[in-house]
C-alpha positions as CSV (number, residue, x, y, z in Angstrom):
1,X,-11.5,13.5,13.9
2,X,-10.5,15.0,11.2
3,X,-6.5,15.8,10.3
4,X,-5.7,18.5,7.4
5,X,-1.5,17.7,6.3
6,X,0.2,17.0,3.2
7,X,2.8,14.5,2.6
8,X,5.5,16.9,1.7
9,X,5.3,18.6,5.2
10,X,7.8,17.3,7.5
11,X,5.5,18.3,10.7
12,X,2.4,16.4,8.9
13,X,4.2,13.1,8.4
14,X,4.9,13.2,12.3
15,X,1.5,13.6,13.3
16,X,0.3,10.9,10.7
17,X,2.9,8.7,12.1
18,X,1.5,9.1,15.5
19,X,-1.8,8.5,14.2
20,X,-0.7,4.9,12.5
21,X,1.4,4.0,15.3
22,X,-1.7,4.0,18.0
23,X,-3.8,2.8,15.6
24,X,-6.3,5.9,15.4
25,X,-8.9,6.5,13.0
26,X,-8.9,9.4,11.6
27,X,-10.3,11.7,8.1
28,X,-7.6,13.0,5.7
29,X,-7.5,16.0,4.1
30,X,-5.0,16.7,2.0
31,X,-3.7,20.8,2.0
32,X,-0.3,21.5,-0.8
33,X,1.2,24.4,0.2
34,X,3.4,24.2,-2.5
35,X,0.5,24.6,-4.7
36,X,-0.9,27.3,-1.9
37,X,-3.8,25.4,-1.0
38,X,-3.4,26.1,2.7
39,X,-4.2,29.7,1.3
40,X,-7.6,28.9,0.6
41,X,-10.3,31.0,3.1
42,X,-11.9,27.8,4.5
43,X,-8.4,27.1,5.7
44,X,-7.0,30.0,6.5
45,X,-10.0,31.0,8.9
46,X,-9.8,28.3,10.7
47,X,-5.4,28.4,10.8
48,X,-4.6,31.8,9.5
49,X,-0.8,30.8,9.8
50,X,-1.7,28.6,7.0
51,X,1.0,26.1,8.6
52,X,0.3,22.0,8.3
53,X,-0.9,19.9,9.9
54,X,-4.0,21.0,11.6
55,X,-5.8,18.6,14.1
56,X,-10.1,18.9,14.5
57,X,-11.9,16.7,17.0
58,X,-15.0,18.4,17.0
59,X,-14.8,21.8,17.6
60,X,-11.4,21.1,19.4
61,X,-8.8,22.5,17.2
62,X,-4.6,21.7,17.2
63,X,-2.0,23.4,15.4
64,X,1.0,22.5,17.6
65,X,3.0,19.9,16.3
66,X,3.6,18.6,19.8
67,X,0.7,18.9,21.3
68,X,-1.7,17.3,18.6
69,X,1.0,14.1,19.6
70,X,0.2,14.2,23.0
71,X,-3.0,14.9,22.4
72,X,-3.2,11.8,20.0
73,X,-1.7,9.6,22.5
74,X,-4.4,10.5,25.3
75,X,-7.0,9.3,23.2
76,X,-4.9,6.1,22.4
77,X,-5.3,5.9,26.2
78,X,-8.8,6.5,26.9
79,X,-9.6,4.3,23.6
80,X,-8.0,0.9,24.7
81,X,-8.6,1.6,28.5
82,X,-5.2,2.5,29.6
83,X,-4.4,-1.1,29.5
84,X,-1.2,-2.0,28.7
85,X,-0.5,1.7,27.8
86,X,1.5,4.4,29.3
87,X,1.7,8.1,28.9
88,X,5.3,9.2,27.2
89,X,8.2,9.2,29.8
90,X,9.9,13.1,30.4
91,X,12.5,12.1,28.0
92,X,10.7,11.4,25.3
93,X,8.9,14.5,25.5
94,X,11.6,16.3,25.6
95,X,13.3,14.6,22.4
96,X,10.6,15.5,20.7
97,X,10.9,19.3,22.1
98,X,14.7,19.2,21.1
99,X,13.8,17.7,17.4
100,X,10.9,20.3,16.8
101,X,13.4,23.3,17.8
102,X,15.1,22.2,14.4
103,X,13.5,24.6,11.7
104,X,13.5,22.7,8.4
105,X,12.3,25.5,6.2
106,X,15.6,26.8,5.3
107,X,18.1,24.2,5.4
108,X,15.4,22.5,2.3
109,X,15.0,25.3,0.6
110,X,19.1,26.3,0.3
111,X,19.1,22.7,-1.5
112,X,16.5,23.3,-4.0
113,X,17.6,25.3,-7.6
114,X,17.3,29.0,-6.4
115,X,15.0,29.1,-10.0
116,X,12.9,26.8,-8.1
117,X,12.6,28.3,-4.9
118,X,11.6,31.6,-6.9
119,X,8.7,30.1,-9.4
120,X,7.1,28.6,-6.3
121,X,7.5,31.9,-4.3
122,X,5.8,34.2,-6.8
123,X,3.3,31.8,-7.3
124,X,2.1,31.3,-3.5
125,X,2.4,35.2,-2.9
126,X,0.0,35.4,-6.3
127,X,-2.3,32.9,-4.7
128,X,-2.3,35.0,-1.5
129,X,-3.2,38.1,-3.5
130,X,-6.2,36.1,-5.5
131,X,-7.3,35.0,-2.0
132,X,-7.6,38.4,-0.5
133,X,-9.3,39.8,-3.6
134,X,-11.7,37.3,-2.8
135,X,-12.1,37.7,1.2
136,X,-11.5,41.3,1.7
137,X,-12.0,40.4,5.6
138,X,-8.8,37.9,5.6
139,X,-6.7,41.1,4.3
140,X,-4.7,41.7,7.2
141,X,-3.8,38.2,7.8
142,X,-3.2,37.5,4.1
143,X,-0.6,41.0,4.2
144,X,1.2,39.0,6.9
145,X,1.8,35.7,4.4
146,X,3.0,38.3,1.6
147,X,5.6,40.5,4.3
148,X,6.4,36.1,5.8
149,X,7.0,34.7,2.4
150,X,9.1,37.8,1.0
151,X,11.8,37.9,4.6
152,X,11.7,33.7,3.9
153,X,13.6,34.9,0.2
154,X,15.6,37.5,1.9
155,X,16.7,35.2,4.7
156,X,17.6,32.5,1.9
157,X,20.2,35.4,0.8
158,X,22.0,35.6,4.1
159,X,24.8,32.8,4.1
160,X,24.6,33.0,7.4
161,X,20.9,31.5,8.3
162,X,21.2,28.4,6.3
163,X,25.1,27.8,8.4
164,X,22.9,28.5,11.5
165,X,20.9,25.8,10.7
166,X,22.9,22.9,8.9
167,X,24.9,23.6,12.1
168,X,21.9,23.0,14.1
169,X,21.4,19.7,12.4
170,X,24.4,18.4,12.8
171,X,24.5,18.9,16.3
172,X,20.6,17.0,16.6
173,X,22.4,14.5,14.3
174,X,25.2,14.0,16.5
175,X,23.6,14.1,19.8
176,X,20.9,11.1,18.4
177,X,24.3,9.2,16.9
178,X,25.3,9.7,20.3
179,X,22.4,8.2,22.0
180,X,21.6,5.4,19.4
181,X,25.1,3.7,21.0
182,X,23.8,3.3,24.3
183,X,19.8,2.3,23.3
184,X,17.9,0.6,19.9
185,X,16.0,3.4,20.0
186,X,16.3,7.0,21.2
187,X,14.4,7.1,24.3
188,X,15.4,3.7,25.0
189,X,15.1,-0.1,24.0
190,X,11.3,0.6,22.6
191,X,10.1,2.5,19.9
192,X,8.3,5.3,21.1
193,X,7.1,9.1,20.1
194,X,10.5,11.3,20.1
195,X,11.2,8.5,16.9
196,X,8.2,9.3,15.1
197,X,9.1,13.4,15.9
198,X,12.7,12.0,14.4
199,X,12.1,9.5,11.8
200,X,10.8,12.5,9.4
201,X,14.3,14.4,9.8
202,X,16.2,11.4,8.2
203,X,13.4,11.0,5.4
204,X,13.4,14.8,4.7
205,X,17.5,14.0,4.5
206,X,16.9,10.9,1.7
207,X,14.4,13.3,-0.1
208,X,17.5,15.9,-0.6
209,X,19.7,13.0,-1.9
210,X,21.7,14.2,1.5
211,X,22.0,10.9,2.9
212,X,25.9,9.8,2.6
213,X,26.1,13.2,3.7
214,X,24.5,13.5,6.8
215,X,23.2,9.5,7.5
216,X,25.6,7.3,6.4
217,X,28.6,8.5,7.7
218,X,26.8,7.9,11.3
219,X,26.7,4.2,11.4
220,X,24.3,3.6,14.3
221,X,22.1,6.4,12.6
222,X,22.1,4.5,9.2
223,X,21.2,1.6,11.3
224,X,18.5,2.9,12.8
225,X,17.3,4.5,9.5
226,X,17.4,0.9,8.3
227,X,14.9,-0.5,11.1
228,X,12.4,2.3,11.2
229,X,11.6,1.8,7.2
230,X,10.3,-1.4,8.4
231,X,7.4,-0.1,10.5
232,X,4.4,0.0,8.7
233,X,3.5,3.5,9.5
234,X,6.9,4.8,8.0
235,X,5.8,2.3,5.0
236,X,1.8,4.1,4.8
237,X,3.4,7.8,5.7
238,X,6.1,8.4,3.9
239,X,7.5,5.5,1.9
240,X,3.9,5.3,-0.3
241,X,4.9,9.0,-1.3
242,X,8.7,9.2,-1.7
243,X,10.3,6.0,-1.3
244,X,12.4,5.7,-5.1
245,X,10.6,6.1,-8.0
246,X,7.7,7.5,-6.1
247,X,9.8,10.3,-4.8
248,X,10.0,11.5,-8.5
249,X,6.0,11.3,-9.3
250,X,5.1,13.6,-6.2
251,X,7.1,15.8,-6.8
252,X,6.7,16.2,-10.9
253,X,2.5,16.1,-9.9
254,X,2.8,19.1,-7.8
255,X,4.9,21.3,-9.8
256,X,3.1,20.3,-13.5
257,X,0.0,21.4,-11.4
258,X,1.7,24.8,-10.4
259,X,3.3,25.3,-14.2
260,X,0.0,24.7,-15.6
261,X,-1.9,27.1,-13.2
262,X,0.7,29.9,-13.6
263,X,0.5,29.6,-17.7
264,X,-3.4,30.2,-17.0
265,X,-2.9,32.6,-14.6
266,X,-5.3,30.6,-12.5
267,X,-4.5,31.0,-9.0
């Protein structure tokens, strides 16, 4: 099996927390978009949304978030017998559904430097150019990335899609606050999928240096934040990558890597 993510995409760390919390072996293949590696044609024939993560077992292939989960979970079945194990209850799965509805990409990107944002958009769409010069066949997908990443920087413009969804945020946040008074966890008193479809959110949250803002002023939230850090997986996922000073070395690798390329016009 064979799983193609990145530590900087929210959706990745959810399926790689899946992966450590049933104890599933698996190959990892690390993809930056940032740096526009998911443009590459070996990728992008096999996912031309160029999206992370992307799930192989054999020639079965998974780009749904959700569904490379569940799918994860039925071999965590069929690998220790079913015993002891149950499939996810109807309200897990549909935590996770109502946590995945939450579109990321532009509440993150409104609280990165607008000069950021830019550098990093002119370099993927120059990428995505070099790439099409070099697989003339991938052209017509590759115009689609180019017309996607240019309505992403005209959508950053409107004041009015990044309200949409910091307003959709707080209402997730609220409705899991909500929850996390009546159960430890939020499909009840055992840890279970919709927190590893969560537990990313409130990361993602930290990594913005948004979390009085959004974490700590819900106390059973910030509660629960402090328990899940525990787990291993959260420990091998996401803490290894971005928990304090580490946050500040995987971030400075990837964008020295893009500064360099652009001053060589390598792409």
């Amino acid at each position: 099996m064979q799983l193609y993510h990145h530590p900087f995409s929210l959706d990745s760390q959810k399926v790689r927390l899946a992966l450590e919390e049933k104890g599933i072996d698996y190959t990892s293949y690390h993809v930056n978009p940032i740096t526009g590696k998911n443009m590459d044609s070996s990728f992008f024939r096999m996912n031309p949304s160029a999206r992370l993560p992307v799930f192989q077992n054999g020639g079965h292939i998974i780009f749904n978030t959700i569904e490379i989960i569940l799918y994860i979970e039925r071999i965590a079945m069929v690998s220790s017998g079913a015993d002891g194990m149950t499939i996810s209850s109807r309200e897990v799965v549909e935590w996770m559904h109502k946590i995945q509805e939450w579109n990321p990409k532009f509440f993150t990107l409104s609280h990165v430097p607008a000069k950021y944002c830019l550098y990093i958009s002119k370099f993927i769409r120059r990428v995505v150019i070099a790439r099409m010069a070099e697989s003339p066949d991938l052209a017509g997908a590759y115009h689609l990335k180019l017309r996607e990443a240019h309505e992403t920087e005209e959508k950053l413009k409107s004041p009015d899609v990044v309200k949409r969804s910091k307003e959709h945020l707080i209402r997730l946040l609220d409705e899991v606050e909500t929850q996390l008074k009546e159960t430890a966890y939020l499909a009840g008193e055992e840890f279970s999928l919709a927190d590893v479809t969560f537990i990313p959110v409130l990361a993602r949250l930290v990594l913005l240096d948004l979390g009085d803002e959004y974490i700590s002023c819900r106390p059973k939230i910030a509660a629960y934040w402090n328990l899940v850090q525990q787990r291993p997986s959260y420990k091998k996922v996401i803490g290894k990558y971005f928990n304090g000073w580490r946050k500040h070395k995987t971030l400075i690798k990837t964008w020295c890597f893009v500064r360099i390329r652009s001053m060589l016009r390598k792409y």
